[in-house]
C-alpha positions as CSV (number, residue, x, y, z in Angstrom):
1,X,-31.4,38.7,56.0
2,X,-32.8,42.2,53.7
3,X,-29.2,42.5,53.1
4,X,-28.4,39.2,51.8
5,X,-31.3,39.3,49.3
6,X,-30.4,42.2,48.1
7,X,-27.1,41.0,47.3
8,X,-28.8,38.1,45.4
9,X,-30.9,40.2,43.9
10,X,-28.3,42.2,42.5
11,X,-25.9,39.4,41.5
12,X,-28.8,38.3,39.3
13,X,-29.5,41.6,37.5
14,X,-25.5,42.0,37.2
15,X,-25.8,38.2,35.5
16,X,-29.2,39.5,33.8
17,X,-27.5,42.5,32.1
18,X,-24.3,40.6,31.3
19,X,-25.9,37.6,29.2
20,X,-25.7,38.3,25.5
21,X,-27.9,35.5,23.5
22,X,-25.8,33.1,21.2
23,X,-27.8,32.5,17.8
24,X,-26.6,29.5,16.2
25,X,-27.6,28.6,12.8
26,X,-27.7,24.8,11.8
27,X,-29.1,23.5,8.5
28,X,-31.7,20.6,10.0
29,X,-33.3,18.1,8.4
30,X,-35.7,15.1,8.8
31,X,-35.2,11.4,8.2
32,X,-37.9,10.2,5.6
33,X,-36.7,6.5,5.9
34,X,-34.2,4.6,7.3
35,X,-33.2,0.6,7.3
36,X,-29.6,-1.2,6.3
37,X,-27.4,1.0,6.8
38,X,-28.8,4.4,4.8
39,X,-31.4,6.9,5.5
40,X,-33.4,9.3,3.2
41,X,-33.3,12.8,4.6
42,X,-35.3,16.0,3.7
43,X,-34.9,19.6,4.2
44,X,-30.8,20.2,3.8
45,X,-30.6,21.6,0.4
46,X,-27.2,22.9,1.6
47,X,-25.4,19.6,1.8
48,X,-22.3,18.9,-0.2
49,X,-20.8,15.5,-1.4
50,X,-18.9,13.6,1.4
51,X,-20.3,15.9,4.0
52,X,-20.2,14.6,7.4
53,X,-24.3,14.5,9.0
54,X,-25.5,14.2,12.5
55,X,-28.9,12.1,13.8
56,X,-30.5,13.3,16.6
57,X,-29.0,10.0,18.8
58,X,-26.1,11.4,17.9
59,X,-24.7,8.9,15.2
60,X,-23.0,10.4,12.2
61,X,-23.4,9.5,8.6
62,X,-22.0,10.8,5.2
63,X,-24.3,12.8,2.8
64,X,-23.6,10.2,-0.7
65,X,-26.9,11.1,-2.9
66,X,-27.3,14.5,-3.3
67,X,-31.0,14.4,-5.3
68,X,-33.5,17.2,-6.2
69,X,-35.9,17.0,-3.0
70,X,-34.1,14.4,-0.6
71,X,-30.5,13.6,0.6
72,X,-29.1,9.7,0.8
73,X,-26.9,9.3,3.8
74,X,-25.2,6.2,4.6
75,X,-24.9,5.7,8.3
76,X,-21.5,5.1,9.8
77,X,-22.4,3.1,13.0
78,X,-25.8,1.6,14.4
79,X,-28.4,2.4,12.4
80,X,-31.6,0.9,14.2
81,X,-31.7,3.5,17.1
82,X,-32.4,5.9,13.3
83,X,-36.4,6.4,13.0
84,X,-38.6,8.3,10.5
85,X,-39.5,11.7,11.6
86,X,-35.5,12.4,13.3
87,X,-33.5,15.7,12.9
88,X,-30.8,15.2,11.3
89,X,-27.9,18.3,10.9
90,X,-25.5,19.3,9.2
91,X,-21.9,19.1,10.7
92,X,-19.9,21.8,7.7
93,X,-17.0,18.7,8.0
94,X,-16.0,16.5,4.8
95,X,-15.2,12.9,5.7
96,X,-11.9,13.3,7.3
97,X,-9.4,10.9,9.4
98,X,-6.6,11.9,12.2
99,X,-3.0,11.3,10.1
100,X,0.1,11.3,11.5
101,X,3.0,9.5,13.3
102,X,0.5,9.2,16.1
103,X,-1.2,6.2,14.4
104,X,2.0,4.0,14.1
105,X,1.4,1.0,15.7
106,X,-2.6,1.6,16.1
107,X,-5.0,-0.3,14.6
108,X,-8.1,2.2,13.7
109,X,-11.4,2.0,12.4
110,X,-12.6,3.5,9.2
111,X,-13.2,6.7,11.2
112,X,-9.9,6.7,12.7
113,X,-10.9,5.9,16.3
114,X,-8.7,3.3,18.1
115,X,-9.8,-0.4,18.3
116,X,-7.0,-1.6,20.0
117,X,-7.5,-0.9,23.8
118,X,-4.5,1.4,23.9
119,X,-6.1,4.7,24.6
120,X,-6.9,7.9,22.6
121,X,-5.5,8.7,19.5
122,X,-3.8,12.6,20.0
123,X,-3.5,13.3,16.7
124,X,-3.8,17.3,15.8
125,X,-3.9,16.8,12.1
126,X,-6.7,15.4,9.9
127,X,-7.2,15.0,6.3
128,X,-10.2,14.2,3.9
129,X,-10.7,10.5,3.1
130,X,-11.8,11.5,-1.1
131,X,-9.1,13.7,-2.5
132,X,-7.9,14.3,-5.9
133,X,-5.0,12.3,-7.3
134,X,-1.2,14.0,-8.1
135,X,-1.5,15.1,-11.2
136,X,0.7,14.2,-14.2
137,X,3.5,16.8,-13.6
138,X,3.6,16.1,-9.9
139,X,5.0,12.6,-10.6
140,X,8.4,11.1,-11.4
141,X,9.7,8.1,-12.5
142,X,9.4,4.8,-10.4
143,X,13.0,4.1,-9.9
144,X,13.3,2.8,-6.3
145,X,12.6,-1.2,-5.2
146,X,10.3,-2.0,-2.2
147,X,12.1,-5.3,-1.0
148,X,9.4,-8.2,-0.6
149,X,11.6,-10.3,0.7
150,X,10.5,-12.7,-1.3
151,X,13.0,-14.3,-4.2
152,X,10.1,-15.3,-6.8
153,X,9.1,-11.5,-6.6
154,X,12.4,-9.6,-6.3
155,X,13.9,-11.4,-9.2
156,X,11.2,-11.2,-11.6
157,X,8.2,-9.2,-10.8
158,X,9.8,-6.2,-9.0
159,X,7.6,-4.0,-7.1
160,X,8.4,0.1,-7.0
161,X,8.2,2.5,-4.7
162,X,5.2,4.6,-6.2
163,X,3.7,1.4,-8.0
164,X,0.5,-0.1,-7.4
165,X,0.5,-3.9,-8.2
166,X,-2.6,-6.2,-7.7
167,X,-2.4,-9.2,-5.9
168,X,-4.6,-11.5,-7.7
169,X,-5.7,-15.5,-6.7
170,X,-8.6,-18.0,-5.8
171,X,-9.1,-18.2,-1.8
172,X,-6.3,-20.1,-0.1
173,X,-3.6,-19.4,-2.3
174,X,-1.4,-17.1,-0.2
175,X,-2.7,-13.8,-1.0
176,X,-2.6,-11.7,2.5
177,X,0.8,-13.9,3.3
178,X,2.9,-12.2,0.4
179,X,1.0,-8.6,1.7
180,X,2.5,-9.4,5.2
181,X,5.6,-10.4,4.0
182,X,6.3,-7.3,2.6
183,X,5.5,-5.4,5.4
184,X,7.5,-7.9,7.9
185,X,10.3,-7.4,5.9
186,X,10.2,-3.4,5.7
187,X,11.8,-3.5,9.4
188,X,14.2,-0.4,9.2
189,X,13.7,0.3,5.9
190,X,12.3,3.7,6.6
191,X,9.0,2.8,5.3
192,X,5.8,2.8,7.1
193,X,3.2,0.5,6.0
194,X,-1.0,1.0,6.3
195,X,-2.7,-2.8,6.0
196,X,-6.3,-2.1,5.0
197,X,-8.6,-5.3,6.5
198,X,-11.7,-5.1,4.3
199,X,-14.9,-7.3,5.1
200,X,-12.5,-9.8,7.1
201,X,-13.6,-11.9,10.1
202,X,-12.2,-9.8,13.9
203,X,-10.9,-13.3,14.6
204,X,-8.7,-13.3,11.0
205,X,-7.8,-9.4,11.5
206,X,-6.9,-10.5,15.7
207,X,-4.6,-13.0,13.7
208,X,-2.9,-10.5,11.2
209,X,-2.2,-8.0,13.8
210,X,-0.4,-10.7,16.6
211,X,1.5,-12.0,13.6
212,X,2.4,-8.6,13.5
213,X,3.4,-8.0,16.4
214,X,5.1,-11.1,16.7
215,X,7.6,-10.2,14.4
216,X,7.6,-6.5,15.4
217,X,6.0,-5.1,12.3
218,X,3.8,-3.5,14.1
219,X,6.6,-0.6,15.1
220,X,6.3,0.7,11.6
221,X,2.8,-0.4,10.6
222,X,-1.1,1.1,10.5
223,X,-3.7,-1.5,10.8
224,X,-7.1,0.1,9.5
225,X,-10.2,-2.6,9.6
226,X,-13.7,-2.7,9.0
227,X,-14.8,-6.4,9.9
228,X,-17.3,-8.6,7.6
229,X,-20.1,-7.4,11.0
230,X,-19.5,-3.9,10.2
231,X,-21.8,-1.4,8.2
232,X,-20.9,-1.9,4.5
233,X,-20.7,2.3,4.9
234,X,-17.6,1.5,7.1
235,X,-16.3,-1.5,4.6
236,X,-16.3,1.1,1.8
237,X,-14.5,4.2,3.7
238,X,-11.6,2.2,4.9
239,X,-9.6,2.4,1.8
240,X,-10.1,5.8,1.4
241,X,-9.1,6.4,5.1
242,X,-6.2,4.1,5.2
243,X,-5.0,5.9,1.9
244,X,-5.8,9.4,3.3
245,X,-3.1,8.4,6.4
246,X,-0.7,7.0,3.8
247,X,-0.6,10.4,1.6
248,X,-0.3,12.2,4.5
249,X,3.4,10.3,5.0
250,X,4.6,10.8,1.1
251,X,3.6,14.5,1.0
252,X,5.9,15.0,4.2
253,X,8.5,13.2,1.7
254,X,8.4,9.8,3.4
255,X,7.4,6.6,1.8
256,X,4.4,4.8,2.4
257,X,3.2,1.1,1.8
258,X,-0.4,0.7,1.8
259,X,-2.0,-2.8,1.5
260,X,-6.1,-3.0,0.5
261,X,-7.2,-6.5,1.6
262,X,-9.2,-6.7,-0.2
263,X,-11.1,-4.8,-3.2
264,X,-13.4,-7.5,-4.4
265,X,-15.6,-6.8,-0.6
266,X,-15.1,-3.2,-1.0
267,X,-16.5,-4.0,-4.2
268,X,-19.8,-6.1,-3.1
269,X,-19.7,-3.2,0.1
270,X,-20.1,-0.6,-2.5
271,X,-22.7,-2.1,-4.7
272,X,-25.0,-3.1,-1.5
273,X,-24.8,0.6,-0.3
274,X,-25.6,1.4,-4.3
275,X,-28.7,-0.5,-4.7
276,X,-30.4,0.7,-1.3
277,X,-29.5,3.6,-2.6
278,X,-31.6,3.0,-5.5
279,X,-28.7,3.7,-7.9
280,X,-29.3,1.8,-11.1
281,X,-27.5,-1.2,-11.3
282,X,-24.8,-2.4,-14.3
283,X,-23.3,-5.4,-14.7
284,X,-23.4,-7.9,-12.3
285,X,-25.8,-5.4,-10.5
286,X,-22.6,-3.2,-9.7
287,X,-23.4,0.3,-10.4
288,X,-22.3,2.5,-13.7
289,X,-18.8,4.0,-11.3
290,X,-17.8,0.9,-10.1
291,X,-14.6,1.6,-12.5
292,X,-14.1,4.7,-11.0
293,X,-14.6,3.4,-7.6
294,X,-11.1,1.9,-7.6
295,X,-9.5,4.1,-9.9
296,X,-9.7,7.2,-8.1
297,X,-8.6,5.0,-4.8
298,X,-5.6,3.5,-7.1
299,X,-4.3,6.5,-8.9
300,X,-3.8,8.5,-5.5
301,X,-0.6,5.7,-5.3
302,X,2.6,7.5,-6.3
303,X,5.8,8.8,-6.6
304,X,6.1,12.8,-6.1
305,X,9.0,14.2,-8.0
306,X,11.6,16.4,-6.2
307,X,11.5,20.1,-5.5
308,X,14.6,22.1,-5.5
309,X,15.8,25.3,-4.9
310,X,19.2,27.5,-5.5
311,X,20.9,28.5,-2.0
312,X,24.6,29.8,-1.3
313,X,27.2,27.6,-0.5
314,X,27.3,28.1,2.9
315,X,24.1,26.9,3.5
316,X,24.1,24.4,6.3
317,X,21.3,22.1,5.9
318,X,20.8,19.2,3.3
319,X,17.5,20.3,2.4
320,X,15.8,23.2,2.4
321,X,12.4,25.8,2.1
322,X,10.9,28.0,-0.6
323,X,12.1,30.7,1.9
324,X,15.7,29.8,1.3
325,X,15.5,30.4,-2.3
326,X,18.5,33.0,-3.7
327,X,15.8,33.4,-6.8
328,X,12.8,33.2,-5.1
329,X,11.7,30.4,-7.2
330,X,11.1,26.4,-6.8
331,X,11.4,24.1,-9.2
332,X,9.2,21.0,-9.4
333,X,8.3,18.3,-12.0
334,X,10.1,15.7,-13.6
335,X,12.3,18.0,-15.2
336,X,12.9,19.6,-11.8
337,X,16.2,19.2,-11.5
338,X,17.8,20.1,-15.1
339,X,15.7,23.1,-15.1
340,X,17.4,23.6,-11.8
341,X,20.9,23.6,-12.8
342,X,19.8,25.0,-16.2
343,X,19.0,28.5,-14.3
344,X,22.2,28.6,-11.2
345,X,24.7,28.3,-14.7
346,X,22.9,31.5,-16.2
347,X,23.4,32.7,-12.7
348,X,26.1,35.6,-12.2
349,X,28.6,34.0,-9.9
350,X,27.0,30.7,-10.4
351,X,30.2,28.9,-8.1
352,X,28.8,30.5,-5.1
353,X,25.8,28.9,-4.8
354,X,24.1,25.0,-4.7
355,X,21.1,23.3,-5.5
356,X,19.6,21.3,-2.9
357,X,16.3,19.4,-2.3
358,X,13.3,21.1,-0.6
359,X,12.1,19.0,2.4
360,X,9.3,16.8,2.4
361,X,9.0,16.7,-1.3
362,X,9.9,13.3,-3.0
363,X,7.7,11.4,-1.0
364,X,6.1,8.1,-2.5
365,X,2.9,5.6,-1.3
366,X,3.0,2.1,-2.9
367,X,-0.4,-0.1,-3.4
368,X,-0.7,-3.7,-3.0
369,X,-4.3,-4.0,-4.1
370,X,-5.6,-7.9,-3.5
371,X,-8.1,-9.3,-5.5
372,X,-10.2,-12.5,-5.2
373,X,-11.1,-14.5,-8.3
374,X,-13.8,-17.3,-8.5
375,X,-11.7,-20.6,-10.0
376,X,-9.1,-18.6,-11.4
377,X,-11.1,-16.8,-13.5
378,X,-9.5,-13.1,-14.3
379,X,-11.6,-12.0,-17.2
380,X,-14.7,-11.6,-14.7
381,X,-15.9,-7.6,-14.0
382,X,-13.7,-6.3,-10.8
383,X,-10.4,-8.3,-12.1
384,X,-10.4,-6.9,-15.2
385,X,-11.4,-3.4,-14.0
386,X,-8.1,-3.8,-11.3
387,X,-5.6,-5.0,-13.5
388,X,-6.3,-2.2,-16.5
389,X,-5.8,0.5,-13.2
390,X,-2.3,-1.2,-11.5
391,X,1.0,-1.3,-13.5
392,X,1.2,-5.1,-12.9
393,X,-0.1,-8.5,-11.0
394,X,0.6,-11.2,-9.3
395,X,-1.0,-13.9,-10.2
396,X,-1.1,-17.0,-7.8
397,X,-2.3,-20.1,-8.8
398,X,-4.7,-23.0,-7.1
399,X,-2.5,-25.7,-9.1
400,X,0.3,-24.5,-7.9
401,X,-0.7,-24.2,-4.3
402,X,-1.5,-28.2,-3.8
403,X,1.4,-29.1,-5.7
404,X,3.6,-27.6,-3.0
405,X,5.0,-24.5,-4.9
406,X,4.5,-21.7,-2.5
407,X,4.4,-18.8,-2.9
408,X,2.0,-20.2,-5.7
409,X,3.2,-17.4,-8.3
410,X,2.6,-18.1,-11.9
411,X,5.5,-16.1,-13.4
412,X,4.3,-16.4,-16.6
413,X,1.3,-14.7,-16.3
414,X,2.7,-12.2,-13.3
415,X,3.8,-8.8,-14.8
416,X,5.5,-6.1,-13.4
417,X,5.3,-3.0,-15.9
418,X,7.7,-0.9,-14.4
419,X,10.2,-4.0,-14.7
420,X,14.1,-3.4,-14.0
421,X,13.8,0.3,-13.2
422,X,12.4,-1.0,-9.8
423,X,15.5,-2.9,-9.3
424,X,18.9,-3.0,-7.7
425,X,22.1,-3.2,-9.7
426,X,23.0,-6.3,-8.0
427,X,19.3,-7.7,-8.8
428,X,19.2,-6.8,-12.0
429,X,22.6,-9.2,-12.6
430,X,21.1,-12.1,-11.7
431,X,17.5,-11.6,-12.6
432,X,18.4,-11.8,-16.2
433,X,19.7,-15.2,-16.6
434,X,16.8,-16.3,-14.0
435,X,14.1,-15.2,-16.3
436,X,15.7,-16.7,-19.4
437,X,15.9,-20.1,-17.4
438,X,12.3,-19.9,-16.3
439,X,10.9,-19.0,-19.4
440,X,13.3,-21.8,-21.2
441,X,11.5,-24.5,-18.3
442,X,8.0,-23.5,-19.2
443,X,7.9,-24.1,-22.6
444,X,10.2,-27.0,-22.6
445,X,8.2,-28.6,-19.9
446,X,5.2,-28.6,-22.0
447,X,6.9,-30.2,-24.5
448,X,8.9,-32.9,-22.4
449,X,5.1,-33.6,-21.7
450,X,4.6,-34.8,-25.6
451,X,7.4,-36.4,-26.4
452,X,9.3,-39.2,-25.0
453,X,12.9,-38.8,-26.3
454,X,14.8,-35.3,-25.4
455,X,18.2,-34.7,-26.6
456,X,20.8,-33.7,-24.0
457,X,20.6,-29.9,-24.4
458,X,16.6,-29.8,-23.7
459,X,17.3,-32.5,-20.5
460,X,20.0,-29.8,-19.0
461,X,17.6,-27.0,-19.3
462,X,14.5,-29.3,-18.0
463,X,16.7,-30.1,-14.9
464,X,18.3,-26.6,-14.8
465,X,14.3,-25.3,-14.4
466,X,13.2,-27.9,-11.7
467,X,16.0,-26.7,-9.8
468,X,15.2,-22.9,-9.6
469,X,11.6,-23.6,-9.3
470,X,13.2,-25.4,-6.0
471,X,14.8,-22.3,-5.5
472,X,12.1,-19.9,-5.4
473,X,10.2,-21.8,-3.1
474,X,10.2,-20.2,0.4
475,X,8.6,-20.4,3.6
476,X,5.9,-18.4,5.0
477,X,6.8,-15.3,7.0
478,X,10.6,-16.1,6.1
479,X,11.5,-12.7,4.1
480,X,15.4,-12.8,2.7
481,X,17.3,-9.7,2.7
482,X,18.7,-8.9,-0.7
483,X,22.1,-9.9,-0.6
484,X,21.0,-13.1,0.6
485,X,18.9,-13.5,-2.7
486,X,21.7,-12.1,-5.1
487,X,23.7,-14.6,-3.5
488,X,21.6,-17.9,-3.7
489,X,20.3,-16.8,-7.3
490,X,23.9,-16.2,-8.5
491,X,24.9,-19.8,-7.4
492,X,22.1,-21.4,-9.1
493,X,21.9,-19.4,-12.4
494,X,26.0,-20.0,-12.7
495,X,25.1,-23.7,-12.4
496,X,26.2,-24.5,-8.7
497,X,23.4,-26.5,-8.6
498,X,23.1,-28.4,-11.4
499,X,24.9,-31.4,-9.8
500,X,22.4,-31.0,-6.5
501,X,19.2,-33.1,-6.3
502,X,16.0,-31.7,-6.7
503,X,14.8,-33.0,-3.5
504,X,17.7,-31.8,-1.9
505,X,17.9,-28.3,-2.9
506,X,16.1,-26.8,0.1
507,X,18.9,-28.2,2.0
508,X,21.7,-27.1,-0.4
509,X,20.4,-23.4,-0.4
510,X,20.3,-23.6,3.8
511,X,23.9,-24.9,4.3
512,X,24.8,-22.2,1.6
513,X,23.6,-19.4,3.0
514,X,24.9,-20.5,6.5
515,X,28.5,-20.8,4.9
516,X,28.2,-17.8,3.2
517,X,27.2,-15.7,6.3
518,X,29.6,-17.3,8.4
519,X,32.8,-18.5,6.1
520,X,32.7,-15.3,3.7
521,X,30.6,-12.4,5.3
522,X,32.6,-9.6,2.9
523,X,31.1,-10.8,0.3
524,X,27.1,-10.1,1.2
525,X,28.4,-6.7,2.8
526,X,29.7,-5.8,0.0
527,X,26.7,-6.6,-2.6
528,X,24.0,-5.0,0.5
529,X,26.5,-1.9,0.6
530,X,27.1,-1.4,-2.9
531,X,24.0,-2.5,-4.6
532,X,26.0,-4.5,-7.1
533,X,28.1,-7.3,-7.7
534,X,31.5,-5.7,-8.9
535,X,34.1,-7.4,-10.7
536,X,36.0,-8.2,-7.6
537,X,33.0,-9.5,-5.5
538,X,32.0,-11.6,-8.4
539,X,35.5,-13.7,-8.1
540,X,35.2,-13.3,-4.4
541,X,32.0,-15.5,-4.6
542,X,32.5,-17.9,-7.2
543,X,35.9,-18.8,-5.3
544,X,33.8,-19.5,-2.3
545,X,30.9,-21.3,-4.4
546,X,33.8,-23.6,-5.7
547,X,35.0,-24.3,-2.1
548,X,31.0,-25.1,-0.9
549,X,30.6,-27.2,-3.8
550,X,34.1,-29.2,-2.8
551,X,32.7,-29.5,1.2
552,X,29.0,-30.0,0.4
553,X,27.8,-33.2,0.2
């Protein structure tokens, strides 16, 4: 027995002697007051902006007012286990989110953690939710179309890939459905899309997701919510979060399609955080940054310009690194690639070596902002803020809904400022004489209104109009590939249809396509291959437009 104490005793004088103290240093302060979702904390003059803080129950917050004796946190979780008199710490973390391919398919919280049942997220990469925007030079041109789907918005207010363009409408009018049209119809299109749910109801989020799913968006989509229930801390991350994961696709040099649905609660979620903060209110009691609020969210939307470098010949891959460089250098910008070819022709030997694109540059994330108005009224304080910041709207009217005319877009007041640049050749073809019509409709209608007698000319054009307005109409959840739409909007604007009924042009479109797709398949190959109708395709269709019209009745 004296031998097996002494064995203990000197295991615990080896263990004694072995133990060297760990100091850890933590910056620790106390909560002052806490209530609705933000607490006042003393003692942590060493917090910065966006910094990530711990309470003593273990709920995290965000440091937000940095003032001279006191910190404001807001609280990202349950605030009423927070009581006066708690330590709070300091964590040394910004704000940050998981990124990655990881989160396809997920749908996440503002924090990034899973919602959805399906198990961890193992994602080994993370990136700040606030980050500054790509500067000027970092840019290039919007030149590339993000396919809606949808023939009212392809035709005449084209969407970019690097654009933002609000979404704007009363309640009911179809808002979210051209959002998840756009992202139904990115299915193997190379684009992965984020949808933002913003002060929604779980049951109207549960909704979005199994539509989703239902169509299989939800293999190249992000779902990021923070339900109307949740902390308005939470409703006013998201944005920033979802856009944090969508940058983190276009600076790999993939394109990104983020939807915010929508700004108008991360608006009133911002402004209820603001005033228990004790910020001094503005307008509409939103506070003096409201403009910045979104801007800074907005402007992180774009299209990076191309990198290149100068390699030999021989060099195997399509792309390549700054390591590969023969010169050492890369060059960047819009003017990227003439500055490129500019310095291999003042190269010695300039025939043995190529330029080619450095990977993961080029990348692009496109925002569909959405934005509620009270009885169509744009002029009021958040509209007006959103549509200065996008490079466009569309605008979707209440009238327009009820009478049947869905999607509900008013293409008068809808703008896209990027315009034809964002469009395919083939688009672009038709688009034209489509516009002209349109615009021709609207102001003749208003004066077919007035006046009794019309002369033949203004009759054609009135019945020319109610026929494409047929047209244009579309079916929820029903997005139609491109060469579908350059086909159906080549008929009508060559007058095809002028002989159809107006009630029956939903019909005549149907049977159309069908004939098309079935009777003369070369023909949409051709436009979805080339982009374009060419000379020949052009006689190829109206030859079997003439043979419809002589079967269709």
């Amino acid at each position: 027995m004296a031998d097996v104490g002494e064995q203990i005793i000197l295991e615990l004088r080896k263990r004694m002697e072995a133990y060297q103290p760990r100091i850890k240093v933590a910056e620790v302060g106390v909560v002052l007051e806490a209530g609705d979702g933000i607490a006042r904390v003393a003692g942590l003059p060493g917090a910065r902006s966006q910094e990530l803080v711990e309470f003593a129950n273990g709920v995290q917050g965000i440091a937000f007012n940095l003032e001279k004796d006191h910190v404001g946190v807001i609280v990202l979780g349950d605030y009423s286990g927070i009581v006066e008199g708690m330590n709070v710490r300091l964590t040394g973390r910004i704000a940050s989110v998981p990124v990655g391919d990881e989160l396809i398919g997920r749908v996440v919280n503002a924090l990034g953690e899973p919602l959805d049942g399906r198990g961890p997220i193992r994602s080994l990469a993370y990136r700040p939710v606030e980050r500054i925007a790509p500067g000027v030079v970092e840019r290039q041109d919007v030149d590339t179309p993000v396919q809606t789907g949808i023939k009212a918005i392809d035709a005449m207010i084209p969407i970019g890939r690097g654009q933002r363009e609000l979404i704007i409408g009363d309640r009911q009018t179809g808002k979210t459905a051209i959002a998840i049209d756009t992202i139904i119809n990115q299915k193997g299109k190379n684009l992965v899309c984020i949808y933002v749910a913003i002060g929604q109801k779980k049951a109207a989020i549960a909704r979005t997701v199994a539509l989703l799913r239902q169509h299989g968006a939800m293999d190249h989509t992000i779902v990021v919510a923070a339900a109307a229930d949740e902390p308005a801390a939470l409703q006013y991350l998201a944005p920033y979060a979802g856009c944090a994961i969508g940058e983190e696709f276009m600076e790999r040099g993939r394109d990104a399609l983020i939807v915010y649905d929508d700004l108008s609660k991360h608006a009133w979620a911002y402004r209820q955080i603001s005033l228990l903060l004790r910020r001094p209110p503005g307008r509409e009691a939103y506070p003096g940054d409201i403009f910045y609020l979104h801007s800074r969210l907005l402007e992180r939307a774009a299209r990076l310009a191309n990198r290149y470098v100068i390699v030999p010949n021989e060099f195997p891959q399509e792309e390549g690194s700054a390591e590969d460089a023969v010169d050492g250098r890369v060059y960047g910008g819009p003017r990227g690639r003439h500055e490129a070819e500019t310095a291999l022709q003042s190269m010695p030997q300039a025939s043995r070596y190529k330029i080619v694109r450095v990977r993961g540059s080029g990348g692009s994330l496109t925002a569909l902002p959405i934005v509620e108005t009270l009885l169509g009224d744009v002029s009021a304080y958040i509209p007006t803020n959103i549509i200065s910041i996008t490079d466009g709207q569309i605008y979707l009217e209440s009238d327009l809904f009820n009478a049947g005319i869905r999607p509900a877009i008013n293409v008068g007041l809808s703008v896209s400022r990027v315009g034809g640049d964002a469009q395919t050749r083939a688009m672009q073809q038709v688009a034209k004489q489509l516009r002209l019509d349109m615009a021709a409709y609207r102001e003749l209608a208003a004066f077919a209104l007035m006046s009794a007698e019309l002369d033949a000319a203004t009759q054609r054009q009135l019945a020319r109009g109610q026929r494409m307005q047929e047209i244009l109409k579309q079916p929820q959840y029903s997005p139609m590939p491109l060469e579908q739409q350059v086909m159906v909007l080549f008929a009508a604007t060559r007058g095809y249809a002028d002989d159809v009924p107006v009630s029956r042009m939903q019909e005549w479109e149907k049977e159309l396509l069908r004939y098309l797709t079935t009777a003369h398949p070369q023909i949409g190959q051709e436009i979805a291959g080339k982009k374009e109708i060419t000379p020949e395709t052009e006689q190829a269709l109206r030859e079997a437009l003439t043979a419809f019209q002589a079967i269709w009745r």
